[in-house]
C-alpha positions as CSV (number, residue, x, y, z in Angstrom):
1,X,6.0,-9.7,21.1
2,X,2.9,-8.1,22.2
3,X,-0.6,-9.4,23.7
4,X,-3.2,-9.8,21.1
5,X,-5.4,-6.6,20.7
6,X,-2.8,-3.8,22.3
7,X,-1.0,-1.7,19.6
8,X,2.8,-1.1,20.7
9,X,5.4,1.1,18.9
10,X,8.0,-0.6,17.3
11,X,9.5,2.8,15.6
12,X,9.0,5.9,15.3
13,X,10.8,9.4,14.1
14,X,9.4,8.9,10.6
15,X,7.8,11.4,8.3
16,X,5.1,9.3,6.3
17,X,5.8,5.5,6.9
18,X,3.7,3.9,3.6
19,X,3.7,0.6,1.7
20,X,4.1,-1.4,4.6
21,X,5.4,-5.1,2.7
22,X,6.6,-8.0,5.2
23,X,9.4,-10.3,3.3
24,X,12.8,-12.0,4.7
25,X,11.7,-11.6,8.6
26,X,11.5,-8.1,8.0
27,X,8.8,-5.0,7.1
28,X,10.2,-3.0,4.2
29,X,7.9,0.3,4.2
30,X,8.8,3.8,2.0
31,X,9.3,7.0,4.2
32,X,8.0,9.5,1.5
33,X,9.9,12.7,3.2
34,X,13.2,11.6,3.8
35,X,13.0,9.7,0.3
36,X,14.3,6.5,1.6
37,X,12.8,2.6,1.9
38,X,13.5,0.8,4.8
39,X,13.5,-2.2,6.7
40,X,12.8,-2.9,10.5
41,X,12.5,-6.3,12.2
42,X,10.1,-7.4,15.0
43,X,13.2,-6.0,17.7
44,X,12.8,-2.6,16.0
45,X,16.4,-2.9,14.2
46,X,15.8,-0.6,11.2
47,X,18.3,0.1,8.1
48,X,18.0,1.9,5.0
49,X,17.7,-0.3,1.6
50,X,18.2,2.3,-0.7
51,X,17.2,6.3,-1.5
52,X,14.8,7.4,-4.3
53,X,15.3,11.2,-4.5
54,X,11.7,11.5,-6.3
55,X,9.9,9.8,-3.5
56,X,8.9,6.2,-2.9
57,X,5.8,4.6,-2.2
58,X,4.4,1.6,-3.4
59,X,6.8,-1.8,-3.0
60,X,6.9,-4.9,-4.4
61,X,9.3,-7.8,-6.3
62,X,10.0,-9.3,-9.5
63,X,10.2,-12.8,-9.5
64,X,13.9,-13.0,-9.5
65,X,13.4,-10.7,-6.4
66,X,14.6,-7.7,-7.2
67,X,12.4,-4.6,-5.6
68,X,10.6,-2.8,-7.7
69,X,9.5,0.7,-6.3
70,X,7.2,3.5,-7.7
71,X,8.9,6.9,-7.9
72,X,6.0,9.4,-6.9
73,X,6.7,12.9,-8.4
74,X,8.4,11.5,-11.6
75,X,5.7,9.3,-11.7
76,X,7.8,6.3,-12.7
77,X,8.7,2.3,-11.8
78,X,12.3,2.0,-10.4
79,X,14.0,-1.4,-10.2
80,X,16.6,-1.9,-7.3
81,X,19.4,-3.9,-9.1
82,X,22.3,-4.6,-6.9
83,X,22.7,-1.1,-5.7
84,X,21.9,0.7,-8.6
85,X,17.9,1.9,-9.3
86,X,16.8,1.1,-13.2
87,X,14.1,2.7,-14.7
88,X,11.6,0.0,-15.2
89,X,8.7,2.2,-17.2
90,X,7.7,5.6,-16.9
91,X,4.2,6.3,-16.1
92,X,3.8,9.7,-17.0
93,X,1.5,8.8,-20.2
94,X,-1.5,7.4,-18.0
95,X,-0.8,9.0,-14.3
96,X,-2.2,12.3,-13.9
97,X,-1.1,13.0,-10.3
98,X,1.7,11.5,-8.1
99,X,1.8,7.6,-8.4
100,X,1.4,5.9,-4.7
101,X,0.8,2.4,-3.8
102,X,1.3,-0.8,-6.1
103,X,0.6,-4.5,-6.3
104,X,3.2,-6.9,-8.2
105,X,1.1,-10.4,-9.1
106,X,2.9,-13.7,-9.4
107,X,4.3,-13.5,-12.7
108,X,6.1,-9.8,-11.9
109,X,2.7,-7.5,-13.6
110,X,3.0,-4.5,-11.5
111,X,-0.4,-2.7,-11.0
112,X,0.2,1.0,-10.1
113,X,-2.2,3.4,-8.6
114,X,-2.0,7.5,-8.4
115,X,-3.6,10.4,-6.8
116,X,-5.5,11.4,-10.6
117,X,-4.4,15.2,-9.3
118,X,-2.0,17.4,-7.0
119,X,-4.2,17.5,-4.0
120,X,-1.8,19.5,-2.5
121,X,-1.4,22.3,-4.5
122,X,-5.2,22.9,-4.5
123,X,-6.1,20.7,-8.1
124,X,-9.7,20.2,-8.4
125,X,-10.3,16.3,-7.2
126,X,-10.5,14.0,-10.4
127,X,-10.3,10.2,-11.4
128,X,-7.4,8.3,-12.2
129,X,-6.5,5.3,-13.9
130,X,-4.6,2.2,-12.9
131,X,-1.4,1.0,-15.2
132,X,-0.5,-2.3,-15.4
133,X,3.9,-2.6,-16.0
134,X,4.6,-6.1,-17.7
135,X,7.6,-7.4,-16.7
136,X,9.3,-6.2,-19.9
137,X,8.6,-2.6,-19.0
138,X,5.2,-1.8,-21.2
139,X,3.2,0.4,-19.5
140,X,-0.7,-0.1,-20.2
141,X,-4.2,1.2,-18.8
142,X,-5.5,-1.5,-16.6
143,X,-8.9,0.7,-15.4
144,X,-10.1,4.2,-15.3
145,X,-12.4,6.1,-13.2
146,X,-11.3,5.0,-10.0
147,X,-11.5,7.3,-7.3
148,X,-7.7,7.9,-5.6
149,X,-7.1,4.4,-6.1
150,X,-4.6,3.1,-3.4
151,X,-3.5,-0.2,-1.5
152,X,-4.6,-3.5,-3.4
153,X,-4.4,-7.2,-3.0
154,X,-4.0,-10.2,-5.0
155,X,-6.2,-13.3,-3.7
156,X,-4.0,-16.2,-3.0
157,X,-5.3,-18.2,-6.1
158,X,-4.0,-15.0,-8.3
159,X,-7.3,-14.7,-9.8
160,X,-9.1,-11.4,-8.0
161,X,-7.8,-7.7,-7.6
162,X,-9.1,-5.6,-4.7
163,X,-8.0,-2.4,-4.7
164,X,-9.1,0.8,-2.6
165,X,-10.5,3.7,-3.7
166,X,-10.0,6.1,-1.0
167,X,-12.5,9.1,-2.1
168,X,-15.2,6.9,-2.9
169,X,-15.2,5.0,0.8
170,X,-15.0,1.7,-1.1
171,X,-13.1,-1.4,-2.2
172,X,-13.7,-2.2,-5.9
173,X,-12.6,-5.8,-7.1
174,X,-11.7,-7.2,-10.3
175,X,-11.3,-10.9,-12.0
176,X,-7.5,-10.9,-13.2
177,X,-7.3,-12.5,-16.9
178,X,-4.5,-15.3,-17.2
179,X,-2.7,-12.1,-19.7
180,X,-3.2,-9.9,-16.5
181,X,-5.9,-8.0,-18.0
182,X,-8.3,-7.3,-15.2
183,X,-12.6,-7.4,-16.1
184,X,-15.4,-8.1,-14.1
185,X,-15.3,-4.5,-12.1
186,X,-17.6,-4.7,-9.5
187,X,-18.2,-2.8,-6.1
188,X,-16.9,-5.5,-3.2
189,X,-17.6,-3.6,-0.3
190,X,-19.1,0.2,0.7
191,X,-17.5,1.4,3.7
192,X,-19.3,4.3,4.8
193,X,-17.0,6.5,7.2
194,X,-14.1,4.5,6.1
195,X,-11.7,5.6,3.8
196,X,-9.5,2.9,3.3
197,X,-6.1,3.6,2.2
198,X,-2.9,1.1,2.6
199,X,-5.2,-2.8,2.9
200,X,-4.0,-6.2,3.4
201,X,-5.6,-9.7,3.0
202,X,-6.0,-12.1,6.1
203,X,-6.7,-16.1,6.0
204,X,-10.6,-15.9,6.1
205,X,-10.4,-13.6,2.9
206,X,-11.3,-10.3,5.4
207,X,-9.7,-7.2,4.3
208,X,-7.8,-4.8,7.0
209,X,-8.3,-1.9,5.7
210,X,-6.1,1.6,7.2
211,X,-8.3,4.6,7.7
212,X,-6.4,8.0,8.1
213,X,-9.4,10.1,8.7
214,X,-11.0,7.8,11.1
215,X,-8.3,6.7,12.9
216,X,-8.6,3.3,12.5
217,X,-7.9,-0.1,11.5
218,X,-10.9,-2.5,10.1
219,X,-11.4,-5.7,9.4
220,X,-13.8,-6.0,6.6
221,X,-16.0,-8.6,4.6
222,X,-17.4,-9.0,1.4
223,X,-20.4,-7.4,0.9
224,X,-19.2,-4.5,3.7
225,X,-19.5,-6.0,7.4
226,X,-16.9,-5.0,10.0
227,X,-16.3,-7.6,11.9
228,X,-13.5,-5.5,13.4
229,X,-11.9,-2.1,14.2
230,X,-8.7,-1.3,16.1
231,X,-8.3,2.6,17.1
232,X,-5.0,4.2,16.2
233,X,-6.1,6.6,18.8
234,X,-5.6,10.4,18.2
235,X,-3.1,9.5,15.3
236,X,-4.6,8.4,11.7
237,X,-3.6,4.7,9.4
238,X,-2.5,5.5,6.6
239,X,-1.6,1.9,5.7
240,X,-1.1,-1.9,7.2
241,X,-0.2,-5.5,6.7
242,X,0.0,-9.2,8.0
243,X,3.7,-10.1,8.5
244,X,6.1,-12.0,11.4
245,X,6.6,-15.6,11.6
246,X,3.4,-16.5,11.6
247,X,1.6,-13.6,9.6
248,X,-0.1,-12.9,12.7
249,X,1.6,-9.7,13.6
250,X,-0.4,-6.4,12.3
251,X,1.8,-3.8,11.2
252,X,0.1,-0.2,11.1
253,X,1.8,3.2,9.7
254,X,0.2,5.7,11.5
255,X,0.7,9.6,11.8
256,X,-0.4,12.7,13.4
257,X,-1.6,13.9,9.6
258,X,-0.4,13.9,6.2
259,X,1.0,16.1,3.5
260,X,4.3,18.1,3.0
261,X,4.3,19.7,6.2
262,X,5.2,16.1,7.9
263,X,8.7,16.1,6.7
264,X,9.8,18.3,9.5
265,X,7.6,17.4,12.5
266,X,9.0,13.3,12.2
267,X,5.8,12.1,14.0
268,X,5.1,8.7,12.0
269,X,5.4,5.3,13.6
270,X,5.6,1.8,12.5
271,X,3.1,0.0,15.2
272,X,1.9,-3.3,16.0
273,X,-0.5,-5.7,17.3
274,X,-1.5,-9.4,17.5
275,X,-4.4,-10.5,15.4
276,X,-6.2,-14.0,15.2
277,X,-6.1,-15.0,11.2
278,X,-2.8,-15.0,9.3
279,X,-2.0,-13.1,6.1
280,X,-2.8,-14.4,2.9
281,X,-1.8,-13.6,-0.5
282,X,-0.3,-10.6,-1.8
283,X,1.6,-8.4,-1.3
């Protein structure tokens, strides 16, 4: 394991490492381009949990512990039974661009987010709403008008949503109602050249928050103070999250850019370092 505070490869020759979740002493993350989820444990042993030929992204579990997985172009939840995907709900009805990262709460309520248009085929940029899955498979708005809503959290006392919204350099929180309704929408931190992206909850109830454009990891407060940041260097964080034994270890997907044209070039990484405060809550 590394020292605290230096980032280290633990694998690389991936196309766009997201969704970053830690669970049985091992990171499962979705490789959007080669279509696969994986595994890899803190000695960089990696294997491939299953294929989704429409793209994964977000990850999470039911409570029996079965994966759940969002299918990006189809714009649909898969369930990983045995070896077999399920369709869990299609999402088609409220997502208006690719679906990307999730949150699954206690109780198996899976809160999907989604670009709200093609950015890469030149859509004009647009809001998009949030859909809440129940564990029987309804499908149903959660909120609207978020901004390229992305990685969320669940407080540890499953009663607060934060989620990013990556265009509007902020992280928006929510009061979650005991029917997983989610109210009280209110701004919990303005992050000026940050755009956050994949985040993850530590001890102290600080957000780390990935930063693709900034190249960065940040460790960020209520109300918006940084009491943190970690360069990825020349190479941007596109997502991260508190894992290992100890939920000490930082894991950071990180790549030399984003889009389509990563598939080939097999550039992204899964890297690490040591922080001070554990994980906490979900995912």
């Amino acid at each position: 394991m590394n020292n605290e505070g230096k980032i280290e490869e633990l694998m690389g020759g991936l196309t766009f490492p997201e969704g970053p979740r830690w669970r049985d002493g091992k990171l499962w993350f979705s490789d959007f381009f080669s279509h696969r989820v994986y595994t890899v444990d803190l000695d960089g042993r990696s294997e491939t949990v299953v294929e989704v030929p429409q793209r994964p992204s977000g990850l999470g579990w039911t409570p029996g512990g079965n994966l759940l997985i969002v299918s990006m172009l189809d714009r649909c939840l898969m369930e990983l039974e045995g070896d077999r995907l399920r369709l869990v709900a299609d999402l088609s009805g409220f997502a208006t661009g690719p679906c990307n990262d999730m949150v699954v709460d206690a109780a198996g309520r899976a809160y999907v987010g989604n670009f709200g248009y093609d950015r890469h085929s030149g859509e004009a940029e647009r809001s998009a709403q949030l859909v809440r899955v129940d564990p029987d498979g309804t499908a149903s708005l959660a909120a609207d008008e978020l901004m390229f809503p992305n990685g969320a959290v669940i407080t540890p006392d499953g009663k607060t949503m934060v989620i990013a919204e990556t265009f509007a350099n902020r992280l928006t929180a929510f009061d979650i109602a005991g029917d997983g309704a989610l109210e009280n929408r209110r701004v919990w931190a303005e992050l000026g050249e940050i755009h956050p992206d994949g985040i993850c909850l530590d001890a102290e109830g600080a957000i780390w928050a990935a930063s693709p454009w900034s190249n960065q990891v940040a460790r960020v407060f209520e109300g918006g103070r940084i009491e943190r940041s970690i360069s990825t260097g020349e190479r941007g964080a596109f997502a991260c999250m508190l894992g290992g034994d100890d939920r000490r270890t930082l894991f950071i997907c990180t790549n030399s850019g984003s889009g389509p044209a990563m598939a080939e070039k097999k550039e992204g990484r899964i890297e690490i370092v040591r922080v001070e405060v554990p994980g906490a809550g979900l995912p």
